[in-house]
C-alpha positions in Angstrom: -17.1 -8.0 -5.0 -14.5 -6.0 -2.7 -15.2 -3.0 -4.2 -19.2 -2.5 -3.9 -18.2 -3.6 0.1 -16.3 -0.2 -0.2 -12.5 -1.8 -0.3 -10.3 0.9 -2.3 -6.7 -0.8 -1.8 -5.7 -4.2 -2.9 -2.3 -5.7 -2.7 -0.9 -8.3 -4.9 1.1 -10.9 -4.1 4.4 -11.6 -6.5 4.4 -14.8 -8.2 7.1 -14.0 -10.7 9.2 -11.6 -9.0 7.4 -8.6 -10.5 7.7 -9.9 -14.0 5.9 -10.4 -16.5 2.7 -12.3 -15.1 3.1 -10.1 -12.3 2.6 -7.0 -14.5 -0.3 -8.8 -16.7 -2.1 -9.4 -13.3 -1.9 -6.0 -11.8 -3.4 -4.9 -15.1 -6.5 -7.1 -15.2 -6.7 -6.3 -11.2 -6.8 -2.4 -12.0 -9.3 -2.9 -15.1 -11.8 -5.2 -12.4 -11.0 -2.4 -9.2 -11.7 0.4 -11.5 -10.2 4.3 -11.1 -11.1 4.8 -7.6 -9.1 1.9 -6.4 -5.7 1.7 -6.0 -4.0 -1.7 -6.8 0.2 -2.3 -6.5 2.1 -5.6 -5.9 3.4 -6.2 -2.8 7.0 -4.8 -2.0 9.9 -7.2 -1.9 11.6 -8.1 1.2 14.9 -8.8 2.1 14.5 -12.0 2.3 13.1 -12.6 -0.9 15.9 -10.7 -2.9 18.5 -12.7 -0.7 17.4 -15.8 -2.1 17.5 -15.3 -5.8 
């Protein structure tokens, strides 16, 4: 596990635009990091908002 290697930041990558799934997953990622960690989703580029 990431964390017991002493790993205290995770990023997420989107794969529903920061919907739904994307919220459920940062949830079970936070719960399996635990307090000390800090866990958010990637930010959205340009690029990516461009192209929806």
């Amino acid at each position: 596990m990431l964390t017991r290697d002493g790993h205290r930041r995770f990023v997420l990558c989107r794969v529903d635009n920061g919907g739904m799934l994307d919220l459920e997953r940062l949830g079970a990622a936070r719960y399996a990091a635990g307090l000390q960690s800090k866990v958010e989703l990637e930010a959205e580029t340009s690029a990516a908002a461009a192209a929806r």
